[in-house]
C-alpha positions in Angstrom: -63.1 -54.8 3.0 -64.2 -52.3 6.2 -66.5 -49.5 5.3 -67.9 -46.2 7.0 -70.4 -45.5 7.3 -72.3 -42.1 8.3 -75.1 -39.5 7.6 -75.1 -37.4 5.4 -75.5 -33.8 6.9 -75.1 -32.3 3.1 -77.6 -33.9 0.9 -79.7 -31.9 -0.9 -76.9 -30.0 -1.7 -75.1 -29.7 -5.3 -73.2 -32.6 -5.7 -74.5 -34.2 -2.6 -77.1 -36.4 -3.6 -81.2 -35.8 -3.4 -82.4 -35.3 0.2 -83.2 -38.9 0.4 -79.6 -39.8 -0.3 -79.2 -39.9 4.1 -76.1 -42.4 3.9 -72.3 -41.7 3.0 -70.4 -45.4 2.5 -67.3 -44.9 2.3 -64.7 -48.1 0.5 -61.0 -47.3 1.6 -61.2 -43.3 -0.3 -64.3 -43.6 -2.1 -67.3 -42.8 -1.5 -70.8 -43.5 -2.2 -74.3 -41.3 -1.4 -77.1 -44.2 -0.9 -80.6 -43.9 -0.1 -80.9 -47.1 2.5 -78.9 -49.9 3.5 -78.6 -53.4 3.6 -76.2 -54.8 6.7 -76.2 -58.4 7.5 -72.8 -57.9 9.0 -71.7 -57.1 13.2 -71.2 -53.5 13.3 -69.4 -50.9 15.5 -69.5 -47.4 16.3 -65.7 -45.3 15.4 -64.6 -42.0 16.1 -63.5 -40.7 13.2 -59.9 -39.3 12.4 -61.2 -36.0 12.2 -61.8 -36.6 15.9 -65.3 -34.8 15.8 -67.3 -37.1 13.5 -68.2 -41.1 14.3 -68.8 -43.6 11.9 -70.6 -47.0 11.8 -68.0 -49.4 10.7 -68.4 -52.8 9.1 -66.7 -55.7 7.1 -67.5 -57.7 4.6 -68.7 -57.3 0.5 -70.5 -54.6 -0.8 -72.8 -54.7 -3.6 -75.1 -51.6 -4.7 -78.7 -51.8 -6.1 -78.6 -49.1 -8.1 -82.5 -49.3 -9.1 -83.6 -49.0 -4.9 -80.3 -47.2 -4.2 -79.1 -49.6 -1.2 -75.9 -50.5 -0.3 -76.2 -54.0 0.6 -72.9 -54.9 2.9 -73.1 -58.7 3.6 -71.0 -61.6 4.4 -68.2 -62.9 1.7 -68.1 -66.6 2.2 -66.2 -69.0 -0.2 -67.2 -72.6 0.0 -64.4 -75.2 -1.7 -66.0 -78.7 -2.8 -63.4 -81.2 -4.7 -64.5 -83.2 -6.8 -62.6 -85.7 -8.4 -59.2 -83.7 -10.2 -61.5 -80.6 -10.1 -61.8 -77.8 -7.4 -65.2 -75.3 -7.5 -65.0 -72.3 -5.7 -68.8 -71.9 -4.6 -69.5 -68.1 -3.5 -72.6 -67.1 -1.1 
């Protein structure tokens, strides 16, 4: 999945998050206000369509800690081991 990410210049405000909620991450039309993040993924600057604004941009798996408020955006691998008549997907 790709996400953008970028700061966000309205937090603070009503519906905006608290003013430690700095990061917009955006999954295909959603979007989520975060307080930190987690990338373990290469990254790349993007001008966004808007054609004023730039994103960091990423792909990969997020999950969200919702207790620290990070998105963490990591590597999806899966690892097939046969055994026998049986297949196990293993995921990291």
């Amino acid at each position: 999945m790709k996400y953008r990410i970028r700061f966000n210049k309205t937090r603070g405000q009503d519906g905006r998050g608290t003013m430690d909620h700095v990061w917009r991450v955006f999954e295909g039309e959603k979007e989520y206000l975060v307080k930190h993040l987690d990338i373990t993924v290469p990254v790349r600057s993007e001008k966004d369509s808007n054609g004023a604004d730039y994103n960091i941009v990423c792909e990969g798996t997020m999950t969200l800690d919702r207790d620290t408020s990070t998105a963490v955006i990591s590597r999806h691998e899966v690892h097939v081991v046969e055994s026998e008549n049986v297949v196990y997907l293993n995921r990291r």
